[in-house]
C-alpha positions as a printed NumPy array, in Angstrom:
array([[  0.   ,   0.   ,   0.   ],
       [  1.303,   3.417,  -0.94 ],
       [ -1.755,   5.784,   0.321],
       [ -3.769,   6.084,   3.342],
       [ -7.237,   4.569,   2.553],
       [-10.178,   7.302,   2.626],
       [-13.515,   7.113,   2.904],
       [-16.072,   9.89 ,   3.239],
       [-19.18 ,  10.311,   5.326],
       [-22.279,  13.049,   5.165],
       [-23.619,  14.042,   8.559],
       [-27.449,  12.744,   8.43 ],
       [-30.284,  13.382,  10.685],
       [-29.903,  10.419,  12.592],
       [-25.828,  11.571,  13.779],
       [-27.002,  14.478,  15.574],
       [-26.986,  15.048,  19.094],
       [-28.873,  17.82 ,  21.154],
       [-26.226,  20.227,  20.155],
       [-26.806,  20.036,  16.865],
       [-24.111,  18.139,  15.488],
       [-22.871,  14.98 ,  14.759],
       [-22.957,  12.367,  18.086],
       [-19.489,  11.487,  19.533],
       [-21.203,   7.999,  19.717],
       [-21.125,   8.138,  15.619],
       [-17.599,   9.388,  15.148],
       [-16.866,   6.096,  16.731],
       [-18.974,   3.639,  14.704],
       [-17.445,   5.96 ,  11.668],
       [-13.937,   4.642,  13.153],
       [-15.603,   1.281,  13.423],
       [-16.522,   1.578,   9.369],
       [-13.   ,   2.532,   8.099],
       [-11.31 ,   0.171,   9.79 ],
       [-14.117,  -2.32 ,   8.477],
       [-13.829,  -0.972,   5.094],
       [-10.148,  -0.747,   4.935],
       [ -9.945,  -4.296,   5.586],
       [-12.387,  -5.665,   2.921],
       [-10.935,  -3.189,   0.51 ],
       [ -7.262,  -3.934,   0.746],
       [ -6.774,  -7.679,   2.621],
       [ -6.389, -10.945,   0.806],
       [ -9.764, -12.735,   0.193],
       [ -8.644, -15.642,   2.14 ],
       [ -7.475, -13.773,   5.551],
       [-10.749, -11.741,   5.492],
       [-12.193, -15.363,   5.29 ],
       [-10.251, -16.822,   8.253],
       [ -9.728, -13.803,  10.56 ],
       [-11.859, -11.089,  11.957],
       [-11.017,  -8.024,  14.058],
       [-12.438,  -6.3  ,  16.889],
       [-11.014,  -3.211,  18.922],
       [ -9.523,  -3.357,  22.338],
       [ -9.247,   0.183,  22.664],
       [ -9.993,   3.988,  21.404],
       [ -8.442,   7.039,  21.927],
       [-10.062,  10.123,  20.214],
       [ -9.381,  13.182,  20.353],
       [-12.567,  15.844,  19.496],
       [-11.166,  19.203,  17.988],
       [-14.07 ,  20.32 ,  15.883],
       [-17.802,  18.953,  14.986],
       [-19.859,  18.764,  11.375],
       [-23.738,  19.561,  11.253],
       [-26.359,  17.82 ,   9.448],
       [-25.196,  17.461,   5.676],
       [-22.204,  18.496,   6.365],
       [-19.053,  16.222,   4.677],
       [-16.108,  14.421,   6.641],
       [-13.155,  12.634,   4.929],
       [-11.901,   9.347,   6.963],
       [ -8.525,   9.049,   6.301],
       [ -7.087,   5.589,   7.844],
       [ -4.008,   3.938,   8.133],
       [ -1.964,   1.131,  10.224],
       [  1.158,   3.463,  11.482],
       [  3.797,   0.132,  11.707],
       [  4.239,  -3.103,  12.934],
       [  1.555,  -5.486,  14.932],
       [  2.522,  -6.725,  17.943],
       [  1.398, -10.329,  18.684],
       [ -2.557, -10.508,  17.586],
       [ -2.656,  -6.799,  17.86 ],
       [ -2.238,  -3.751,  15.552],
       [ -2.873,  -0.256,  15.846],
       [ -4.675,   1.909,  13.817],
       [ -4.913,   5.341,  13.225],
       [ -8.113,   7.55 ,  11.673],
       [ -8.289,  11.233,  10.84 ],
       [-11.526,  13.072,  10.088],
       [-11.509,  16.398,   7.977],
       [-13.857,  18.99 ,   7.261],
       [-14.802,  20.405,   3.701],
       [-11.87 ,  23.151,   4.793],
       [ -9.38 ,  20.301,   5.113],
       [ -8.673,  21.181,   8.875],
       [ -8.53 ,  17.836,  11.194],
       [-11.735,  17.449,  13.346],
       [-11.432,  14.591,  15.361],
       [ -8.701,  12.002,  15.844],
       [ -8.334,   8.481,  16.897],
       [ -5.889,   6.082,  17.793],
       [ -7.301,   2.449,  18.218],
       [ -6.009,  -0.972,  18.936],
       [ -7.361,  -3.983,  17.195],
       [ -6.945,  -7.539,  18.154],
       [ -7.144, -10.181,  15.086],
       [ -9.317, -13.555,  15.736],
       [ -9.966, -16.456,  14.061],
       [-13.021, -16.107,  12.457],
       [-14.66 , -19.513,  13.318],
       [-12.988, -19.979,  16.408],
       [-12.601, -16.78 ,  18.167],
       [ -9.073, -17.085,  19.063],
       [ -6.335, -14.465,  18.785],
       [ -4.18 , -15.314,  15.97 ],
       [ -0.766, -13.629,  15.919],
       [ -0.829, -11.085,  12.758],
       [  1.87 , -12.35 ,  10.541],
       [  4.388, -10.126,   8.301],
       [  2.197, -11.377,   4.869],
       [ -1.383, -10.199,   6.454],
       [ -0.522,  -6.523,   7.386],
       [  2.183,  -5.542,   4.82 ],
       [ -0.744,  -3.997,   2.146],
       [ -1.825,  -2.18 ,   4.876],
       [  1.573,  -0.213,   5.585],
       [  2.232,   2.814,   3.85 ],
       [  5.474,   2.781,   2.227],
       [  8.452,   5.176,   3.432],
       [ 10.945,   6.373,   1.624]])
């Protein structure tokens, strides 16, 4: 992988809280959905087959909110090596001015799909998910 993986998300009805904007329980299924997305997008067939992740942990930082309609860009990458069954991950949301909203730094573990058993994340399953340095 040479790119951060991106997705982007409109602010609908349903996001917003009583403040009028977008639910900080959202930003964190949006987390949820690029992670989710990333991984069908970019993994091999056969380890989205045999493996399944789930988070252990979230970090996020909230700098700025979006309003109904309003347009995010999910920016996502894997910032290095796994350790073990886990891997960090790392999400940025921006605004239609580009600044960084919100922030998160997650850990995921990686199970065996059918038997819901860590499985240590071998070199082969994350390397398209590592952006290349120079």
């Amino acid at each position: 992988m040479t790119e951060p993986f991106r997705k982007t998300f409109t602010a609908a009805p349903e996001h917003i809280d009583v403040m009028g904007h977008v639910n900080n329980a959202v930003w964190v299924q949006w987390v949820q959905d690029m992670a989710t997305a990333h991984w069908d997008a970019v993994a091999d067939p056969a380890h989205v087959a045999e493996f399944v992740w789930l988070v252990t942990r979230h970090e996020i930082d909230y700098r700025g909110n979006v309003a109904e309609g309003e347009t995010v860009t999910g920016t996502t990458w894997i910032p290095g090596e796994s350790k073990g069954a886990q891997s960090a991950r790392r999400v940025d949301f921006t605004n239609e001015a580009g600044k960084v909203i919100v922030s998160a730094n997650t850990m995921w573990a990686m199970l065996h799909r059918e038997t819901g058993r860590l499985a240590r994340v071998r070199p082969d399953i994350i390397a398209p998910f590592l952006l290349e340095t120079e």
